[in-house]
C-alpha positions in Angstrom: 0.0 0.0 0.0 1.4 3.1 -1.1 0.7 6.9 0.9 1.0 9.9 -0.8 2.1 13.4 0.2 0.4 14.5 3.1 -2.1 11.4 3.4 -2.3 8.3 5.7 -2.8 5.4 3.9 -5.2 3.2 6.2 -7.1 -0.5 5.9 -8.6 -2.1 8.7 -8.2 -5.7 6.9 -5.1 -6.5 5.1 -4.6 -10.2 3.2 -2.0 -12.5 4.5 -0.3 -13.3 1.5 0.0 -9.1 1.1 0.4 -7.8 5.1 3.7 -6.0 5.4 5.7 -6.7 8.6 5.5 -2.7 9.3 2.1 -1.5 10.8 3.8 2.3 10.5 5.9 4.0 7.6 7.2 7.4 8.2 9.5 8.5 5.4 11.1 12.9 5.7 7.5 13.9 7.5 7.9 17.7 8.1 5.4 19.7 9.7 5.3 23.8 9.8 3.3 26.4 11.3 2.9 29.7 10.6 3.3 31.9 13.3 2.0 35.6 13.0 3.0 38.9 15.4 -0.3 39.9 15.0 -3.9 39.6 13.4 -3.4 42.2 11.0 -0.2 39.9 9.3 -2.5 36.9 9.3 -5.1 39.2 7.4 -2.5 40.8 5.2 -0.9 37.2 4.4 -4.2 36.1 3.1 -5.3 39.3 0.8 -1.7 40.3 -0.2 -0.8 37.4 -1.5 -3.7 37.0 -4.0 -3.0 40.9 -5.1 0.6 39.9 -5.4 -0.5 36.5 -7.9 -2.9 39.0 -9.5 -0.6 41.2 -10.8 2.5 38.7 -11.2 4.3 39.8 -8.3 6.6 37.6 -6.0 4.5 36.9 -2.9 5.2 38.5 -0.1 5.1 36.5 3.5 4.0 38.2 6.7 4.9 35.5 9.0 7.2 33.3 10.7 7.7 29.3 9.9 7.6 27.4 13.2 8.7 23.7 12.3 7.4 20.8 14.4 8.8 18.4 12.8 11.8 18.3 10.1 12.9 15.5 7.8 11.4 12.9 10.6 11.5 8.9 9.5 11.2 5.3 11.1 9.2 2.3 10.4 7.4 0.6 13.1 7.0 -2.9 13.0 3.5 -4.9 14.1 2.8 -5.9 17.5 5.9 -3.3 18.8 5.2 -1.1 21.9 6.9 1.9 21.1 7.4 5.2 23.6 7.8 8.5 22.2 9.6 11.0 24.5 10.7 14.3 24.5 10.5 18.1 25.8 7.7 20.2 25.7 7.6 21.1 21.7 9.7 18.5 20.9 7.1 17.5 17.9 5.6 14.6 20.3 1.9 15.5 19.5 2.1 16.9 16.1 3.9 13.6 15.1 1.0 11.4 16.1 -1.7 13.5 15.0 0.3 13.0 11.9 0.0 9.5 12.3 -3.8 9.4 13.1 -4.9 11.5 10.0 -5.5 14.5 12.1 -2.9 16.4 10.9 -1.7 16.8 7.0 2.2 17.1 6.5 4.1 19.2 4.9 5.9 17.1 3.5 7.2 13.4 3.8 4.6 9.9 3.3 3.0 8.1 6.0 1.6 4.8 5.6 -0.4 3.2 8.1 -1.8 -0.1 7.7 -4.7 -1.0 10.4 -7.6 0.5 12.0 -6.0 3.3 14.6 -7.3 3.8 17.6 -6.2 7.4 19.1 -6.5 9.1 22.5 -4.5 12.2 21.7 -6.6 14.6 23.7 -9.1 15.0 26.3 -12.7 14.1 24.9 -11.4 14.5 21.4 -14.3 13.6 19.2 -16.9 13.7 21.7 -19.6 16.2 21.3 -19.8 17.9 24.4 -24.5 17.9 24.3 -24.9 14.2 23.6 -24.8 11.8 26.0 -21.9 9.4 26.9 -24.4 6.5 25.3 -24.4 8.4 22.2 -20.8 9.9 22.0 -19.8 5.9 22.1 -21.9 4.8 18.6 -20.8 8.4 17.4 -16.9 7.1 18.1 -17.8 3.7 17.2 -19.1 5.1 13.5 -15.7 7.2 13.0 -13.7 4.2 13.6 -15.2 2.1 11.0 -18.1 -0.2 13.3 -21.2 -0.3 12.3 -24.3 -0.1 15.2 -25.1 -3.7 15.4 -21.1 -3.7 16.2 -20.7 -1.2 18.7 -23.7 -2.2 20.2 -22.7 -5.6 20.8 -19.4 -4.0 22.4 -21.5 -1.2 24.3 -21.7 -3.2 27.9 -18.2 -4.3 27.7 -17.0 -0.1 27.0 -19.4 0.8 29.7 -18.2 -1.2 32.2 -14.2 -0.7 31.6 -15.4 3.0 31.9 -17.0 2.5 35.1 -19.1 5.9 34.9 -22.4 4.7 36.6 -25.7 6.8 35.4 -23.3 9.5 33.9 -23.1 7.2 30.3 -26.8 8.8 29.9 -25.9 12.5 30.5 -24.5 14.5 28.0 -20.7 14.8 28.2 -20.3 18.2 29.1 -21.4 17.6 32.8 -18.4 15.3 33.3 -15.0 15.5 35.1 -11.8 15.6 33.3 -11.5 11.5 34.9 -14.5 10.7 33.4 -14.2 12.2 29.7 -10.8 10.4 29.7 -12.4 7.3 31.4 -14.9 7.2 28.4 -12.5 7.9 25.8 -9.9 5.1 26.5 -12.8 2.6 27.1 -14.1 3.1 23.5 -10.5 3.0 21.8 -9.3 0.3 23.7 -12.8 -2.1 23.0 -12.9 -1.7 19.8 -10.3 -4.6 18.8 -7.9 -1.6 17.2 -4.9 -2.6 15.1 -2.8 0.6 16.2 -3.4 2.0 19.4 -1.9 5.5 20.2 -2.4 7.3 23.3 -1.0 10.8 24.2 -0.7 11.6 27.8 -4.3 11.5 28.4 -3.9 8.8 30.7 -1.9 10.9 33.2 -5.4 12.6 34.2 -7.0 9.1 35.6 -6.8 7.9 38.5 -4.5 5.5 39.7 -6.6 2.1 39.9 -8.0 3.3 36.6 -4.8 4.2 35.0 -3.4 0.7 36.3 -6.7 -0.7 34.7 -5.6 1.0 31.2 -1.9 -0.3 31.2 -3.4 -3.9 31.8 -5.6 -3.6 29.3 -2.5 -1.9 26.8 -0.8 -5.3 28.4 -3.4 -7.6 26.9 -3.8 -5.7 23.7 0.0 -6.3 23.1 -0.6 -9.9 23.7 -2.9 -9.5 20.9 -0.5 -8.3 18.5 -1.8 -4.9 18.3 0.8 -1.8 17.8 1.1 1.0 20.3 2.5 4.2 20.7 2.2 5.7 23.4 3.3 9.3 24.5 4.3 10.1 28.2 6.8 12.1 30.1 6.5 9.1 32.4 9.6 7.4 31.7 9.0 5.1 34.2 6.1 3.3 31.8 8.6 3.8 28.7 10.8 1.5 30.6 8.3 -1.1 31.6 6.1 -1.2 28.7 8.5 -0.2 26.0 10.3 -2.7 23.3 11.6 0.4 21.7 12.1 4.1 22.4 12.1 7.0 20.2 13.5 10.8 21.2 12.3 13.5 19.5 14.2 17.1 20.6 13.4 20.1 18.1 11.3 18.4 15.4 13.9 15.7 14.8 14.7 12.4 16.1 17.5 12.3 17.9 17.7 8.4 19.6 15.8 5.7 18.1 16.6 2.7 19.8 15.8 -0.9 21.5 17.8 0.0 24.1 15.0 1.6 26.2 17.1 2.4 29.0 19.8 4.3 27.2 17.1 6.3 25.5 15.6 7.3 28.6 19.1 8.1 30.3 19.9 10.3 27.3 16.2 12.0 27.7 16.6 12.3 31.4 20.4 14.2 31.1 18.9 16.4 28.4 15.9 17.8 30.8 18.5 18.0 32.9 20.7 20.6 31.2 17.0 22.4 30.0 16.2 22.7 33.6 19.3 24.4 34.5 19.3 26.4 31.6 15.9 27.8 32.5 16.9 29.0 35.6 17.4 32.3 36.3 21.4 33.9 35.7 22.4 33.8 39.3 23.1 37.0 41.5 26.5 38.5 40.0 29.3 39.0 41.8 29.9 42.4 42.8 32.2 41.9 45.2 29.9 42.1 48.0 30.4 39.8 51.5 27.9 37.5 51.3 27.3 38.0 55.1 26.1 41.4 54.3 23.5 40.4 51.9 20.1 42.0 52.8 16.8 40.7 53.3 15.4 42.6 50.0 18.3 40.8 47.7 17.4 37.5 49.4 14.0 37.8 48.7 14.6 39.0 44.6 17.0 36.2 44.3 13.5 34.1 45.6 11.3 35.7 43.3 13.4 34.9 40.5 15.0 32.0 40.5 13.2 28.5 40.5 12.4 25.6 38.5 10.9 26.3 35.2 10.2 22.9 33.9 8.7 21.6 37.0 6.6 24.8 37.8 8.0 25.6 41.2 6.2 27.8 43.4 8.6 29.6 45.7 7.6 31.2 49.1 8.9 32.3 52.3 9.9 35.7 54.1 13.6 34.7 52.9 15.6 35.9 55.7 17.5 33.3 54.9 16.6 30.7 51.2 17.7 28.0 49.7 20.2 28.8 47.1 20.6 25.1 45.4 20.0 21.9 46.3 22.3 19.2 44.5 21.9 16.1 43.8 24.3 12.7 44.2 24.6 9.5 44.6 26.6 7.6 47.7 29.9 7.7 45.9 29.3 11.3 45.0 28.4 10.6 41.2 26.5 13.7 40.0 22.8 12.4 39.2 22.7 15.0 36.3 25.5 12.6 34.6 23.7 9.0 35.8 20.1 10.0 36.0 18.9 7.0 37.1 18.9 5.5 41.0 18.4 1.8 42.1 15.5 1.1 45.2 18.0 1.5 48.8 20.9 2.9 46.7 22.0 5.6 48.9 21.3 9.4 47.8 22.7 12.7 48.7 21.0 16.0 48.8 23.5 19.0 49.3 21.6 22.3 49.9 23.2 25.6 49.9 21.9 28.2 52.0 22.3 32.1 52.0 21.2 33.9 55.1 21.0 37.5 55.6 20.6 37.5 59.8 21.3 35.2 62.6 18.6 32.8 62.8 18.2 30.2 65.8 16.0 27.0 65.6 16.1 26.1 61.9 14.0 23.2 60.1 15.4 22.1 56.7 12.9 19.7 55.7 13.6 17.4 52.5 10.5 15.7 50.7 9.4 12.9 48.4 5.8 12.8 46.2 4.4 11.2 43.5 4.4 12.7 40.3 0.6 13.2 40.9 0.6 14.2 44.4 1.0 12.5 47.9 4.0 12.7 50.2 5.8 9.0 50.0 8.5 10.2 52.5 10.4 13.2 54.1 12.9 14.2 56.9 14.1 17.1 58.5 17.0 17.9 60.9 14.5 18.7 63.8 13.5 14.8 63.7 17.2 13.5 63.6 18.1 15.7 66.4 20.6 17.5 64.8 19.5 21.8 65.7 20.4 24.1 63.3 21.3 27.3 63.4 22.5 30.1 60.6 24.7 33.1 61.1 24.7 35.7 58.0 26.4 34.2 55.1 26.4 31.2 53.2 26.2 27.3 54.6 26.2 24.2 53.2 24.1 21.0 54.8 23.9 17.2 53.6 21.7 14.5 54.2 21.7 11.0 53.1 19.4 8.8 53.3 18.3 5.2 50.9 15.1 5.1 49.8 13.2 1.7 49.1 11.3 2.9 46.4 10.3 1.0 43.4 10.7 2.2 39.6 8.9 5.5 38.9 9.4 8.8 38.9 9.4 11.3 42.3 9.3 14.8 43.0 11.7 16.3 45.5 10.3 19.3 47.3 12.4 21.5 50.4 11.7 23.7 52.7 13.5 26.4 55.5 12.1 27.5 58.4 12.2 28.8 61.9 10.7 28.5 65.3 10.0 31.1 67.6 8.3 29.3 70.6 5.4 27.7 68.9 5.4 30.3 66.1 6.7 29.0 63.1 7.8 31.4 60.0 8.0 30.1 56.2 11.8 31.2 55.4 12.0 29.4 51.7 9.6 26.7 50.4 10.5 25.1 47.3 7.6 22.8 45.6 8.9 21.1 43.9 12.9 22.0 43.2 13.6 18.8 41.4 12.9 15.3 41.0 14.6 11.7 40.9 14.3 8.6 38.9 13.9 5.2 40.5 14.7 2.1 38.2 14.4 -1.5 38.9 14.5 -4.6 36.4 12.1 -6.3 38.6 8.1 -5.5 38.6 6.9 -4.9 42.0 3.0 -3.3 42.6 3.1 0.1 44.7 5.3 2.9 45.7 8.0 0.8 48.2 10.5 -1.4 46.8 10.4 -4.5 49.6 11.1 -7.8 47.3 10.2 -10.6 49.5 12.2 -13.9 50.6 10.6 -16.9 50.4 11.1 -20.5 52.1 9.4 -23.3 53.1 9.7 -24.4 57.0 9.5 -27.9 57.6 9.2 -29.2 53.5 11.5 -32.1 53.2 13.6 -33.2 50.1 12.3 -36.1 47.6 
């Protein structure tokens, strides 16, 4: 089967004796935008350029060319899992809306060959008055099923959707959990030959997101091909046979070696997020013991985590200048990304204060990606009091974490105690974040593999 420019070239039934090996082609895709200062260019673009053809005059352009994707190519065998990573405007999105016939290239083929089933967005295809009964035959329709078909299906969708009385009101009285509830149900019921989901699972819950990877589990069994989109690179590396990178519109690793893929990701967000920050105070010259309250606090109000979307806080009589990461043997965790469950890890904060402060709290935090503290520590609890002169001081902790493979956010705080008043001095939520990786599957948040024996058996 052969695509043309801009087209997907689709069949939901393909004869043995013709069924390529690949279920995705891409060959030079390239995607552009054009990107306008203001309305006026956009309007000028469209009735200046037809004067310009009129009277045989080049055309003149009145905007920018933003390109999501450039030159991009890889085949993708049937029955592969395949994760796509990358930055924010890496081409992630673009690139499987692409793929799904959402989106017309620019240039490049794609050839697709199997009925697609896409999540790329929340409720994407729903109409927001009908019901979720009738958005389901309305989806079942645009994938190619015909009403006795769907309707056959309909108890099974309904049930993996677990919505209750909701599947007969219309969809625009629903939560965010229950469009995308609805939405993965009908993709994933449909028997689909390509499956491609694009973050949307991230908004679930987690018994129903663990629901959806089972049932992405059981469709690979099948033989079906998925892509699948996340900045979870803790599901690339357990659902994964292959990993793609896309920075800037291109690809940039393409490999089956998942783990390497995702080490090169993580070291790359790792020199974006330091780029991001803020230029640090420059040196003037000035004693750091003499620094005032007022500098403290702009050095707070401009300096924090970009990419993770820290929100800063705190009177900032004295802050939190950087925390570092490290492992046990003083490896840099920006260099080897990735830790092991109990491996030890070191957090080195550096802290500016502008007054002598008595009774400090340095508290150091773990959460989920999606919320909920997993574990934190402070120097209160270790009996180890704390107190800062003007200046700048440097603390450690080190602590093993049992954790199991996932990713974590790390979140620190300063603060002080007068009596039983306490003052916020510099909250950081969250500063940065770590990567647990194990080769063994274990269910939950703590890493605790068990040992097992058998008292009182005897030998044959």
């Amino acid at each position: 089967m052969n695509s043309t420019l801009g087209t997907n070239a689709t069949s939901s039934e393909i004869e043995a004796g013709h069924a390529s090996e690949y279920a995705i082609r891409i060959k030079g895709v390239s995607k552009y935008f054009p990107i306008y200062d203001t309305p006026r260019d956009r309007l000028k673009q469209m009735l200046m350029s037809r004067l310009h053809r009129l009277f045989g005059r080049p055309p003149r352009r009145y905007h920018r060319e933003f390109w999501a994707l450039n030159e991009v190519s890889f085949d993708i065998r049937r029955g592969e899992t395949v994760g796509i990573i990358g930055r924010n405007g890496a081409g992630k999105s673009t690139l499987l809306q692409i793929i799904s016939g959402t989106l017309t290239p620019s240039g490049g083929t794609v050839e697709t060959r199997g009925r697609i089933a896409a999540l790329l967005e929340l409720g994407a295809g729903f109409n927001p008055e009908f019901t979720g009964r009738e958005n389901v035959f309305m989806n079942g329709s645009i994938l190619g099923l015909p009403h006795e078909e769907v309707a056959r299906r309909f108890d099974e969708i309904a049930a993996f959707a677990d919505i209750g009385e909701f599947i007969d009101r219309p969809v625009k009285t629903y939560s965010s959990g229950m469009y995308v509830r609805l939405a993965f149900a009908v993709q994933a019921c449909v028997d689909p030959e390509i499956l491609i989901v694009d973050e949307a699972l991230s908004v679930g819950d987690i018994g129903f997101q663990y629901k959806c990877f089972k049932r992405m589990e059981a469709l690979r069994e099948k033989g079906v091909t998925i892509l699948m989109v996340t900045h979870s690179t803790g599901s690339i590396l357990e659902y994964a046979d292959r990993c793609i990178v896309l920075d800037g519109g291109r690809v940039i690793h393409d490999t089956p070696d998942v783990l390497a893929a995702v080490l090169a990701y993580e070291k790359g967000m790792m020199s974006q997020a330091q780029t991001q920050q803020a230029e640090p105070v420059p040196d003037t010259g000035r004693d750091a013991r003499r620094m005032t309250v007022s500098e403290l606090k702009a050095i707070q109000e401009r300096e924090w985590n970009r990419e993770l979307g820290e929100k800063r806080f705190g009177s900032a009589r004295a802050i939190i200048e950087r925390i570092d990461l490290y492992k046990g043997d003083g490896a840099s965790l920006e260099k080897n990304p990735l830790l092991k469950p109990n491996e030890e890890v070191v957090f080195r904060f550096g802290l500016l204060a502008a007054q002598t402060i008595p009774n400090v709290a340095l508290g150091i935090s773990i959460s989920g990606v999606r919320g909920g503290d997993i574990w934190g520590d402070n120097n209160l609890n270790a009996n180890q009091p704390l107190s800062l002169e003007p200046g700048r001081h440097e603390v450690e902790y080190r602590v093993r974490l049992p954790l199991s493979s996932g990713e974590y956010l790390v979140h620190c705080g300063l603060a002080c105690f007068n009596g039983e008043d306490r003052e916020e001095l510099d909250q950081r939520r969250p500063v940065s974040h770590l990567r647990f990786w194990s080769a063994r599957d274990q269910v939950g948040v703590v890493h605790a593999p068990i040992r097992i024996s058998q008292p009182g058996a005897t030998e044959e």
